[in-house]
N, C-alpha and C positions, 0 to 999 in steps of 0.2 A: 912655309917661310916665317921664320919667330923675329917678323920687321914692323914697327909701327902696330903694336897693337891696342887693343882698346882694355883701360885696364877698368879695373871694379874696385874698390876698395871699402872692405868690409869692417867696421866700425861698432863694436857695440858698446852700449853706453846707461850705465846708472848713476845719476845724480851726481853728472858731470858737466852742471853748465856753465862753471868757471874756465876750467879746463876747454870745453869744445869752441868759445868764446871764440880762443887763441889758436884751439887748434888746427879748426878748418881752414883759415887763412893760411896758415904754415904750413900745411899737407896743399892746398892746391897749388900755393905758391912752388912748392919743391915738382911737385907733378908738373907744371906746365914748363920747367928747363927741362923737362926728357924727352925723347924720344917716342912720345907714345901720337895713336891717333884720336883718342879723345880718351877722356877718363869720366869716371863717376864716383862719387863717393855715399855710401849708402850708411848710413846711423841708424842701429837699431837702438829706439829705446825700451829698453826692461823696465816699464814700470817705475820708472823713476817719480821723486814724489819733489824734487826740487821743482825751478824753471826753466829744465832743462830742454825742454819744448818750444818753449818762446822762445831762447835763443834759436835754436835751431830753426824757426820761423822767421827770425830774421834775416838769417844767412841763406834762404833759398833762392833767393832773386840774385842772388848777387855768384852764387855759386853752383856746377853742378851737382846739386846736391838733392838725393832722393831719403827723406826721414820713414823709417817704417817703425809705429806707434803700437805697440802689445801691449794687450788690455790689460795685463799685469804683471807682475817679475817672475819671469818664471825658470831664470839665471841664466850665467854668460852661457854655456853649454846651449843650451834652446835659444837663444840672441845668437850665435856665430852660423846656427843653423837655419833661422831665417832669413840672414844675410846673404848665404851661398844659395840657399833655393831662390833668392832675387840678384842673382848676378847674372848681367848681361855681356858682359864684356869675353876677349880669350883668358885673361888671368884673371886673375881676383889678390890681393894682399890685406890680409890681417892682421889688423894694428889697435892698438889701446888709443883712447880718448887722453889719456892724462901723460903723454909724455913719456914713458917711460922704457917704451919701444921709439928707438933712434930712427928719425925719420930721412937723419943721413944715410942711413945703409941701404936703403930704397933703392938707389941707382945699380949699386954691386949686385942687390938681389937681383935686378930685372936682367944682367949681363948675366949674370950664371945662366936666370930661365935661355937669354939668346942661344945659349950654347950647349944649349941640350937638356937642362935639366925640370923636370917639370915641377918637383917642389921641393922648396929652398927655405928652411926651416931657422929660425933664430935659437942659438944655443948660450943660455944665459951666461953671463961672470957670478957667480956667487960667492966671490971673496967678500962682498960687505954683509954678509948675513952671517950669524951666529955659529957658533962652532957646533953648537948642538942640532942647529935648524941644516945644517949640511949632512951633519951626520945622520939625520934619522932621514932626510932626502936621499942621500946615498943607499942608504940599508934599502929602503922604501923600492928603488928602482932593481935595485940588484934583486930584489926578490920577485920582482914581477917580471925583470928581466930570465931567471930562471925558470918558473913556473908557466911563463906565455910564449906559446909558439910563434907569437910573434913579435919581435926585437923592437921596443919602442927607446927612442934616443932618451938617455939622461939629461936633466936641466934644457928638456927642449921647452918651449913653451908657443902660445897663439901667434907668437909672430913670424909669418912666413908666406910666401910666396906661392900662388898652386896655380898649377894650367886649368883649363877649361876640363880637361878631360879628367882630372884628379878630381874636380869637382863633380861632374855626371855622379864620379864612380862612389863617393860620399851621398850624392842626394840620393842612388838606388837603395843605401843602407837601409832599413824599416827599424831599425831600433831605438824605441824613445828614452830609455835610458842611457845616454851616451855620453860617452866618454871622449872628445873630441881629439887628442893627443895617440890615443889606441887606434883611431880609426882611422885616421892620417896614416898611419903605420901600415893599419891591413890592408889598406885598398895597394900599395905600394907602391908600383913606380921609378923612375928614376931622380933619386931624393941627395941633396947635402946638407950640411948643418953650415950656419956661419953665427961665430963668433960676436956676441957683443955684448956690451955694460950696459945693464937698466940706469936710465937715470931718475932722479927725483923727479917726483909728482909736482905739479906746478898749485895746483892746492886741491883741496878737501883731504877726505884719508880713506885709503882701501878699505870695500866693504869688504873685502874678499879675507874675512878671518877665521882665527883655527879650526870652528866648526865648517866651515866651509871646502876649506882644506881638507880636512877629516873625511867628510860627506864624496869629497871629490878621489881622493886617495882609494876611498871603499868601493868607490863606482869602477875604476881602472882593476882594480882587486877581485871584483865577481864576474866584471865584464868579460876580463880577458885572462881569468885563471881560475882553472878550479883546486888550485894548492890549499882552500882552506876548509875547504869538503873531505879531503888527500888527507890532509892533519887531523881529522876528526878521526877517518877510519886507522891510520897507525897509529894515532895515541891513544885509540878503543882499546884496539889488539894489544897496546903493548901492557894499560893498565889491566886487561882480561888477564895475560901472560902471567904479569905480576902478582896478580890476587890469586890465580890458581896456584900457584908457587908456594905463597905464603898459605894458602891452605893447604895442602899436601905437606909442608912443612910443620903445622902444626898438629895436626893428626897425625904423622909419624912421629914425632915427642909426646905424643900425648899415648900412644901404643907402646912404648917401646918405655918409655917415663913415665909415664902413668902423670905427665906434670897436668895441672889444670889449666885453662886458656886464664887469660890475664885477664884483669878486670873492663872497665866500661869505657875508659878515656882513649883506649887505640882504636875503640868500636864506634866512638862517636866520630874523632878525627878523619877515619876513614871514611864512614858516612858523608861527612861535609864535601870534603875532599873529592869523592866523586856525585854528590850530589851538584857543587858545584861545575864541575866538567860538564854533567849533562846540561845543564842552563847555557853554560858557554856553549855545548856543541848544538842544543836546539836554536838558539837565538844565530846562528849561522847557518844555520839550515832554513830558517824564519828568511835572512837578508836573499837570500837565492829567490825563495819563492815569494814574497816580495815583490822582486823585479820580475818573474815572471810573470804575478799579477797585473804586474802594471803594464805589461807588453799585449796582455791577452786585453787587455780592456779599450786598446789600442784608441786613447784620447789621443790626441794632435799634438807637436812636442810643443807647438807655441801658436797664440791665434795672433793679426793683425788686426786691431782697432782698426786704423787708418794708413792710408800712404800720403804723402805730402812728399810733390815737386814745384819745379816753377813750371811745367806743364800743366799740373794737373793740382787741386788744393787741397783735394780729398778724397779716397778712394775708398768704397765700403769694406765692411769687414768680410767678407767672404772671398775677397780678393786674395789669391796666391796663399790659402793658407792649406797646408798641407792636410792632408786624410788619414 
């Protein structure tokens, strides 16, 4: 029975202590007109290097509120996943520190979960971003959309709703390279998307920039497709096809013409030309194995420093940190 349940809400947070100021009051304040039977709100900080701490040591006494401290940034991806492996509650909701995930949509998300759904996925407006920042978002997913057997939503992003049981089925995943958007996807489930406008950040400025983007795009890209393994082997075979061509083409004029091969400038070009191809297709070959590296070496995706409640003021570091 999906009635009064106890919710989690998963928080992760860098050098956002203007922003959490404001925002825990307005997040507990909207959870306590619901329907729920207790709630908790859990703040991971990443390594934040503001005083994003002190605040949040202010607001524990006054709040339910559990702070989990990682000994350094080791980004949002590894922060969402220490959250979910400290969720006590049947659902859990993933939300931004700065506003910009609408903390009016909370109520519709938790009516969909009553009604069957176990995860309830925020689906951005990207009408205020750039003609260009859409168009390579677009191409972006349609190719991952193609090449991955498994259908991840367009302009979905962290904010979204998951049962308990969506969650189990994410913490069994072993992979520390993760892609949390992909992952959401595979475990699957009974999933919908809702609709909604990011609003303005209340202050600081997104750390989350292009190389980040980039970093995170290539992670979705090897995690959950081998299309760019796929493009190395047909663009092999097709520049092998080509050059055998062109040779048997020029050895026939040269038999039959007697003509001499041309000089040095199509021999260099061509040189380059696939000299560069091989760097491009080793250094792809490199990112694969890479991540395998990092899977066999099998470090922890993220440590706990400390935990901080009004129970409890500090918990060791070995506490809840995954293997």
């Amino acid at each position: 029975m999906r009635i009064n349940p106890v919710l989690s809400c998963v928080v992760p947070a860098f050098n956002e202590a203007e922003n959490l100021a404001l925002f825990i009051p307005a997040l507990a304040e909207k959870l306590q007109q619901l329907d729920l039977a207790a709630y908790e709100i859990i703040v991971i900080d990443d390594g934040s290097k503001d005083n994003t701490l002190e605040v949040l040591y202010s607001l524990v006494d006054q709040y339910p509120l559990r702070v989990l401290e990682l000994s350094r940034n080791f980004g949002k991806e590894a922060a969402l996943s220490a959250g979910l492996d400290h969720v006590t509650g049947d659902i859990a909701l993933l939300i931004d520190a700065d506003f910009q995930h609408p903390i009016d949509e909370i109520p519709t998300m938790l009516n969909l979960w009553r009604n069957g759904y176990d995860m309830i996925y925020g689906i951005r407006n990207r009408n205020t971003e750039s003609w260009l920042k859409r168009l390579f978002t677009h191409a972006y997913y349609r190719i991952l959309s193609l090449s991955s057997s498994v259908s991840i939503p367009e302009d979905a992003g962290d904010f979204r709703l998951i049962d308990a049981k969506v969650i189990t089925a994410i913490q069994n995943l072993p992979e520390k390279n993760r892609y949390m958007k992909g992952l959401y996807a595979w475990v699957g489930f009974k999933t919908i998307g809702l609709q909604f406008s990011e609003q303005e950040r209340q202050y600081g400025k997104s750390s989350f920039n292009f190389k980040a983007l980039f970093n995170l795009a290539l992670s979705g890209l090897t995690g959950f497709s081998d299309l760019p393994l796929r493009v190395c082997i047909y663009l092999g075979a097709l520049l092998a096809f080509i050059a055998m061509a062109y040779g048997c083409w020029i050895i026939g004029e040269t038999l039959i013409e007697g003509t001499t091969v041309p000089g040095w400038a199509t021999l260099a070009a061509g040189m380059t030309l696939l000299g560069g191809i091989q760097l491009l297709f080793t250094g792809i070959l490199g990112e694969y194995i890479s991540r395998i590296y990092t899977e066999v070496k099998n470090r922890p995706k993220y440590i706990v420093a400390a935990e901080y409640s009004k129970e409890k003021n500090t918990t060791p570091i070995d506490t809840k940190t995954p293997t």
